[in-house]
Every structure is written in structure tokens, then in C-alpha cells.
C-alpha positions as CSV (number, residue, x, y, z in Angstrom):
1,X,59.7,14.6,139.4
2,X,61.8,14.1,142.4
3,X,61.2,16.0,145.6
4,X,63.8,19.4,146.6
5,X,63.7,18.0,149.6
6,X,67.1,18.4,150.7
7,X,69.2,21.0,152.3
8,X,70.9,22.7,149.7
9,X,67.5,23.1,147.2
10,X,64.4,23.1,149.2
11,X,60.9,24.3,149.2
12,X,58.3,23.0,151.7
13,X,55.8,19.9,150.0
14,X,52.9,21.8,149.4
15,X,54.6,24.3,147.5
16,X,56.8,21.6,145.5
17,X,53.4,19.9,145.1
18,X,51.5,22.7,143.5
19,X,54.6,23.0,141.2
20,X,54.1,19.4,140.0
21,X,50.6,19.6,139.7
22,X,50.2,23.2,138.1
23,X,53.2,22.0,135.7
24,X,51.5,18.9,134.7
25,X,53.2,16.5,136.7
26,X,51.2,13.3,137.9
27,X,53.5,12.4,140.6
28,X,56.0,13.2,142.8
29,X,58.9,11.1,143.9
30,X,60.2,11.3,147.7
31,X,63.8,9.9,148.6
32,X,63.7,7.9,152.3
33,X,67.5,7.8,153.0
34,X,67.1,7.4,156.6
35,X,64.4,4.5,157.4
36,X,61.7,6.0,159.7
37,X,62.6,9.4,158.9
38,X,60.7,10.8,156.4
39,X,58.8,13.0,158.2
40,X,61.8,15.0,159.5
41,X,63.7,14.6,156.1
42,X,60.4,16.3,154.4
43,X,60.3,18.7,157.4
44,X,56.2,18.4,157.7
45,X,53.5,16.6,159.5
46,X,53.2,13.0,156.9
47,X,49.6,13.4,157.0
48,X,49.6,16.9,156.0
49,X,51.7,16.1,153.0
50,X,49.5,13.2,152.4
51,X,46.1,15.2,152.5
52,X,48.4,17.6,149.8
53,X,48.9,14.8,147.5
54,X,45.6,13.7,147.7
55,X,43.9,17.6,147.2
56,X,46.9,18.4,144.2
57,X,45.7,15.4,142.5
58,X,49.7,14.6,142.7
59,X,51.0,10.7,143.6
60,X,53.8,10.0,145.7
61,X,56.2,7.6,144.7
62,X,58.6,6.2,147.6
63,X,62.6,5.4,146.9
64,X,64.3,4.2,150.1
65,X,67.6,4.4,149.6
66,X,68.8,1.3,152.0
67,X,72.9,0.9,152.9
68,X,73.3,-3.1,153.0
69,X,76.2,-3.6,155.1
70,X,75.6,-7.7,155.1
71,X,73.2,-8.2,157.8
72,X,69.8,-10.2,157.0
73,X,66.6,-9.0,157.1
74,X,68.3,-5.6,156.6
75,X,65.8,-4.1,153.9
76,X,62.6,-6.0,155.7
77,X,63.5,-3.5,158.5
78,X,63.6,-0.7,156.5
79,X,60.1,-1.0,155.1
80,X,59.1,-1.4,158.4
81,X,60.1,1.5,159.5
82,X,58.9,3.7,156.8
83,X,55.6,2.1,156.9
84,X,53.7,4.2,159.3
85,X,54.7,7.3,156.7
86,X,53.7,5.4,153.7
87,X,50.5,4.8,155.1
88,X,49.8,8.9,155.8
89,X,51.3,9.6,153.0
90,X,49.9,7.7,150.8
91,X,52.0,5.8,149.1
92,X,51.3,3.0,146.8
93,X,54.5,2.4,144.7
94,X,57.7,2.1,146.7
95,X,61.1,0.6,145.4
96,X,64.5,-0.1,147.5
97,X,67.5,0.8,145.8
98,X,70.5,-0.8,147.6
99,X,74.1,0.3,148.0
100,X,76.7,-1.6,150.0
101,X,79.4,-3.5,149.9
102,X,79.6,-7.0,147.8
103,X,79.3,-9.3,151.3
104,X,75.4,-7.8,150.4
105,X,74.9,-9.5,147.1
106,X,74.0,-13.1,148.3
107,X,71.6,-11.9,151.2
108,X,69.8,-9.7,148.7
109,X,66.9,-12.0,147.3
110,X,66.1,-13.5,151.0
111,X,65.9,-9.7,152.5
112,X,63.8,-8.8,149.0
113,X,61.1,-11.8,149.3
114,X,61.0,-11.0,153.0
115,X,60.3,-7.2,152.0
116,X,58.1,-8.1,149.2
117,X,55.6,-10.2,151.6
118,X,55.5,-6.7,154.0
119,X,54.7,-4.8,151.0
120,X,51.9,-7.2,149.9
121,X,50.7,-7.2,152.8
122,X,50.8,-3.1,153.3
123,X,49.0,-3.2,149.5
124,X,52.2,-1.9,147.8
125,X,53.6,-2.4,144.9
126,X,57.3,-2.8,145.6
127,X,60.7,-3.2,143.3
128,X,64.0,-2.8,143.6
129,X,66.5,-0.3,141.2
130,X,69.7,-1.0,139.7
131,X,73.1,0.8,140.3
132,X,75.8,2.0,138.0
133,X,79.0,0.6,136.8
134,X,81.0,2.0,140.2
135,X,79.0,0.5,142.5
136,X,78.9,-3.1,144.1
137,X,75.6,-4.2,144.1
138,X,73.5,-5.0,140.9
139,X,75.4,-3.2,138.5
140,X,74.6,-5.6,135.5
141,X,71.8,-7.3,133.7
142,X,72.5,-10.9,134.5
143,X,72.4,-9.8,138.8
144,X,69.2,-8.0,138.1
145,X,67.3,-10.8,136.3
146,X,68.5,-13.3,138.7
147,X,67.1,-11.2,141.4
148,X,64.4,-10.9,140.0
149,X,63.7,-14.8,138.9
150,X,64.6,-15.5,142.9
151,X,61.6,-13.3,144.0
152,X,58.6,-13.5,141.9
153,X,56.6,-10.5,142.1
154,X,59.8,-8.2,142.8
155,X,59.2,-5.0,140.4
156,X,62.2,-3.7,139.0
157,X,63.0,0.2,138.4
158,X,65.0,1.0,135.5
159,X,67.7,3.9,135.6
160,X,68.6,4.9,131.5
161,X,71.5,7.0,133.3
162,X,72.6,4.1,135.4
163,X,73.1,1.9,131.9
164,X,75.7,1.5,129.5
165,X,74.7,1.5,126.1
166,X,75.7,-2.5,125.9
167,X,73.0,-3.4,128.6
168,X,70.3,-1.2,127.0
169,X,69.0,-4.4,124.9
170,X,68.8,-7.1,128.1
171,X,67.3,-4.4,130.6
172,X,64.7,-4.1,127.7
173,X,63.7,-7.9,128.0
174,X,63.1,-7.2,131.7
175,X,59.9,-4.7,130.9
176,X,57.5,-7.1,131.9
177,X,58.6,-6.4,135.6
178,X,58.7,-3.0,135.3
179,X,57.5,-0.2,137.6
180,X,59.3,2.7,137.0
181,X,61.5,4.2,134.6
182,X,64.0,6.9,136.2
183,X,65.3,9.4,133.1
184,X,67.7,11.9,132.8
185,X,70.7,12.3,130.5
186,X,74.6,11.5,131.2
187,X,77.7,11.8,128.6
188,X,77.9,7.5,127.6
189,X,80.5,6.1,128.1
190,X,80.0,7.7,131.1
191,X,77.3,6.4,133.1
192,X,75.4,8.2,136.4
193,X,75.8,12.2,135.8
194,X,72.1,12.7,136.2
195,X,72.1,15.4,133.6
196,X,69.1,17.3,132.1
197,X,67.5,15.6,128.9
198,X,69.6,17.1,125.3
199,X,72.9,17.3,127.6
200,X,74.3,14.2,127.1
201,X,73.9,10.9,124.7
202,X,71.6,8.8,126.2
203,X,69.0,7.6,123.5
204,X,65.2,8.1,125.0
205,X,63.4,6.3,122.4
206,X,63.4,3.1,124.4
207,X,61.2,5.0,126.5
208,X,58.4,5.0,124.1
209,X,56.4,1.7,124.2
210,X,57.1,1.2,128.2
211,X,53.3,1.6,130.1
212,X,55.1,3.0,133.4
213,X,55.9,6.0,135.0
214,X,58.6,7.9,133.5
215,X,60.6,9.7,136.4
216,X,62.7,12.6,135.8
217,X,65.9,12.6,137.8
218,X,67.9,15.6,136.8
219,X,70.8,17.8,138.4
220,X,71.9,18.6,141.4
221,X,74.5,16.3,141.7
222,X,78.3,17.8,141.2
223,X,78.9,15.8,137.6
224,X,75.7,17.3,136.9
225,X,76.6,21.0,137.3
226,X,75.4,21.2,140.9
227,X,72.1,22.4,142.1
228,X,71.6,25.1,139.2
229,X,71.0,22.3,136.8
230,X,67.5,21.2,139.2
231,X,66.1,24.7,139.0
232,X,62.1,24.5,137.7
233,X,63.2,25.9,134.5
234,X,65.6,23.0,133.6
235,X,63.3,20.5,134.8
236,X,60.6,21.7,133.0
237,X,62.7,21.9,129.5
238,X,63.5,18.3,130.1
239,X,59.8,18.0,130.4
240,X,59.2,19.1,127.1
241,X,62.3,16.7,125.2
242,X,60.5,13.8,127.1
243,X,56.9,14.8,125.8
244,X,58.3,15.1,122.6
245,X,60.1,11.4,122.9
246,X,56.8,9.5,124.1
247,X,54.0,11.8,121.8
248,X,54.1,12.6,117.9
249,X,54.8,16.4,118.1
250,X,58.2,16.2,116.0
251,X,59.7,18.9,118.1
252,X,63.7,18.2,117.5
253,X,65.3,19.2,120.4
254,X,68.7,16.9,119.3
255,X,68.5,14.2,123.0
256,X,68.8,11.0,122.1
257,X,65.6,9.6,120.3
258,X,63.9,13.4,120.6
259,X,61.6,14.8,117.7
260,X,61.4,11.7,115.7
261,X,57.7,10.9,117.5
262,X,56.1,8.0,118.6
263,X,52.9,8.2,116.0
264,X,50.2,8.1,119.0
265,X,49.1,11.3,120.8
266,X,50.2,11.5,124.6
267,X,47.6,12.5,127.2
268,X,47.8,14.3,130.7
269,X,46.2,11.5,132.5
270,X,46.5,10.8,136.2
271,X,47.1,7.8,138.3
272,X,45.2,7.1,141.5
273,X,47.2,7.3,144.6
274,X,45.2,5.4,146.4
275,X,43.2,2.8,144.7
276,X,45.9,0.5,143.0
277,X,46.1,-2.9,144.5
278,X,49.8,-4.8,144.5
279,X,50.5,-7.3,141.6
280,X,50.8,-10.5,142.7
281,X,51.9,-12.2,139.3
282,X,55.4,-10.9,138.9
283,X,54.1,-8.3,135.9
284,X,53.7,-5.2,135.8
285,X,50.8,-3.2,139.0
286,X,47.9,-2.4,137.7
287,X,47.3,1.0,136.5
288,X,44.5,3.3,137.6
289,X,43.2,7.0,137.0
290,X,42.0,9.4,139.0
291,X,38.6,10.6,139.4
292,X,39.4,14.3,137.6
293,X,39.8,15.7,134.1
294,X,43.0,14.2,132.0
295,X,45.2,17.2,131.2
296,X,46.5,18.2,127.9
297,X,50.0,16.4,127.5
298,X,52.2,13.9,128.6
299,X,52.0,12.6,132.2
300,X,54.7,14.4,134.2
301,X,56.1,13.0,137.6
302,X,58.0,14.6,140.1
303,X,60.3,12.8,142.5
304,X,59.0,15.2,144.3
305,X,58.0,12.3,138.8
306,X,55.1,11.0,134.2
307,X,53.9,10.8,129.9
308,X,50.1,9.9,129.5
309,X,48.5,6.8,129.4
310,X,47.3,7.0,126.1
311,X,50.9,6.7,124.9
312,X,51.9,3.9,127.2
313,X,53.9,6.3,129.6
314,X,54.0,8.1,132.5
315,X,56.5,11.1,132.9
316,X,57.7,11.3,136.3
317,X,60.3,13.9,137.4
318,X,62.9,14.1,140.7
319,X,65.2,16.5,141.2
320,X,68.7,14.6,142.1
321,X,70.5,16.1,146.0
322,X,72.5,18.6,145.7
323,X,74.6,17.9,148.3
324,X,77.7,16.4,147.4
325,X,78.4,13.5,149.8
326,X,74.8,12.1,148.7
327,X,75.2,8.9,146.7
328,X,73.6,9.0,143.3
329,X,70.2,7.5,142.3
């Protein structure tokens, strides 16, 4: 689930994390758009929302949001400066996803291995996300995998509404160095509207056999229908399409790949915030559960985002900006 953390949509953490946890939720992700900043973009004491993570039973999940403008060591810096935060926070799973212009590409898998080496070091487990058609910088399959072949160890987080429906098959051969999985729903050919689930064409059975998180990143955004599309009761119907994508309850809710089941049972289990240890083998981070009773369903994220481990997934769910001049996840 991500975060309201933003001006136009915004509830303090602890109340956003109660939410997520009460809802189900196993995680919540947090957007850094301004490195060394989080605290004032949350508008709380870190360490208190950490200590709220920690009592909800709720993991954070960190997307920094970096603006390559073609200077080295540019995302290295970044971590850095988010690193005291991720520490009382609590983070364990943090991805870059990079914007810029395309002077950026060639610098990107030095400034990623440098990165990757901070994060190992931190005990992170650390990727990078892909942009839609639009944007400059790793907008297609082959600049992904190449990244990705240059940097051993580099996790990669894949957007379904960042992907045309041609690159669905080669982002599917890159699951092995997946981390994440950021869902919602846009109207293909279209690509980036950030809808909620069952209001566009997007097919979520690809979804089903992934064993990662599963982040929900749904309206707010102006293609999306602005902020009334990120209201808790939209999020939590896209909740209930996802659950029925990754478990075998049949409900046909008419989103891509909904109601047809999986055949296994999806369980509410949790993920440990703090006891996962980075992968150092280019696969996927280990998983982990918390020390406290599995819920009932799929696992539910919030961004401030996850379907069960017993089904291979972890529903996660953000809740896109609603401001308009904010570029897209």
C-alpha cells in the first residue's frame, strides 16, 4: 500500500499504519522524493514512525524517487542521505526508481553497483524500478536486463502499469531478480494511469506464481481520476480483485486475470521488518515472517503495500500523489 503522505491526501503515519495493519496489509510503502528528507516529507519524528511499524506489525518499504541529471555517483548520494531514516525507520527493502534525461543512461550501472555496495553494506536489499513508455530512462526490457547483468545482485521492481502488453513476456524472464511487484490498472495501450484494479485492461494473472510483495499503487494521479480514486474504500476493493487473482476464491470481479483462481489458498502472513539479511547472489532476498499470528487472507502492502506466502505473493498497496506536477511511479 503506498503511504498518503503527501499534501493533497494525508493522514499522519500512525493512523495510515493502523489502516494497513487493521485492513490486512503487511506493509507499507513510503516515497523519498527528496534525498534526506523523509522525515519532513512524513511530517514525524523517523524513529517514532519506526517504533509504529514495528508495534503495527506493518513493514516499510522505501522508493526513492532519484532525478539523474548526468552526474556520477548521483544515486550513491542519495542512499546516503536517506540512510540515517532508513535505519530508524526500519527499512529493509529499498529500490531507486530513476527519471532523467538520456545523458543518464550510460552512468546508470556505475552509480547502481556503487549504491548496491552501500546497501549491502547498510543490510538492504536494494533494486531499481522501470519507467513507462514517455520516459527516458529504462523504458524497455532489453535496458532493464542489461542493467541488471552489469550489476549482479541489483533487484529489480516490476511496474504491470508501467508495461505494454508486448514486454509482459521478457519482464517475466527477469523474476528471478525480483523484489517487488507494483500493481494497479491502466487502459493498454495506454500505459502509466495508475488506475484502481477492474478499471482498465491490464491482465493480473502474471501475478500469481511471483514469491514477492505485491504493491498496490492506485489513484491519485490526474489520468487516474485525481485523489478520489486513493480513498480507503477504492484501495481496499482493489484489495479484494488482487486476493481473488493470487488465492482460489473464484470471485469474478471482470480485471484482467480476476476470478479464474490460482488453485492454492492465500494466507495473511507477515514479513519481518527487521530480520531479513541482503541477497548477495543476484536472486531474489530472502523472505522471513514475523513473530505473530498469520491473518486470514492474502498479504496486503501499503506504500504506505502484499498476498500471503502460502500462495507465493505478497500484496502490497501505495496510494499514487495526488498532486499533479508529481511524476508517476
Amino acid at each position: 500500500m503506498l503511504g498518503r503522505f503527501f499534501p493533497l491526501n494525508w493522514r499522519p503515519p500512525v493512523d495510515e499504519i493502523r489502516f494497513a495493519a487493521e485492513h490486512g496489509f503487511d506493509a507499507i510503502q513510503i516515497r523519498s522524493d527528496r534525498a534526506g528528507e523523509i522525515g519532513d516529507d512524513l511530517r514525524a519524528d523517523p524513529r517514532v514512525v519506526g517504533v509504529s511499524f514495528a508495534a503495527g506489525g506493518v513493514e516499510p518499504v522505501l522508493e526513492m524517487l532519484v532525478f539523474h541529471h548526468g552526474e556520477p555517483g548521483t544515486i550513491a548520494r542519495a542512499l546516503r542521505a536517506n540512510l540515517p531514516a532508513i535505519e530508524q525507520i526500519g527499512f529493509r527493502r529499498v529500490h531507486v526508481h530513476p527519471v532523467g534525461p538520456d545523458d543518464a543512461a550510460p552512468l546508470l550501472a556505475d552509480d547502481f553497483g556503487e549504491a548496491l555496495e552501500i546497501a549491502r553494506t547498510a543490510g538492504l536489499s536494494f533494486g531499481v524500478e522501470h519507467n513507462a513508455v514517455g520516459h527516458r530512462l529504462l523504458i524497455d526490457p532489453t535496458s532493464v536486463r542489461e542493467l541488471l547483468d552489469a550489476v549482479p545482485g541489483l533487484h529489480f521492481v516490476w511496474d504491470l502499469n508501467h508495461t505494454r502488453a508486448e514486454d509482459v513476456a521478457s519482464l517475466q524472464l527477469l523474476r528471478d531478480r525480483l523484489s517487488l511487484v507494483h500493481v494497479s490498472d491502466t487502459p493498454l495501450p495506454e500505459t502509466n494511469h495508475h488506475l484502481p484494479l477492474g478499471r482498465g485492461s491490464v491482465d493480473f494473472s502474471v501475478v500469481r506464481d511471483l514469491d514477492v510483495p505485491l504493491i498496490l499503487e492506485v489513484g491519485g494521479l490526474p489520468a487516474s481520476g485525481g485523489p478520489g480514486l486513493d480513498t480507503d474504500e477504492v484501495l481496499l476493493d482493489s484489495l479484494a480483485r488482487l486476493r481473488a487473482v493470487v488465492s482460489d476464491t473464484g470471485l469474478g470481479y471482470g480485471c484482467g486475470g480476476a476470478g479464474t483462481g490460482s488453485g492454492r489458498k492465500a494466507s495473511l502472513t507477515t514479513r519481518s521488518t527487521f530480520s531479513r539479511l541482503p541477497s548477495t547472489t543476484g536472486t531474489r532476498p530472502p523472505s522471513s515472517r514475523r513473530d505473530r499470528p498469520t491473518r486470514p487472507a492474502t498479504r496486503i502492502v501499503s506504500k504506505p503495500k502484499s498476498a500471503r506466502k502460502s500462495c507465493g505473493n505478497t500484496v502490497l498497496c501505495t496510494r499514487k500523489r495526488s498532486y499533479a506536477d508529481s511524476p508517476s511511479g
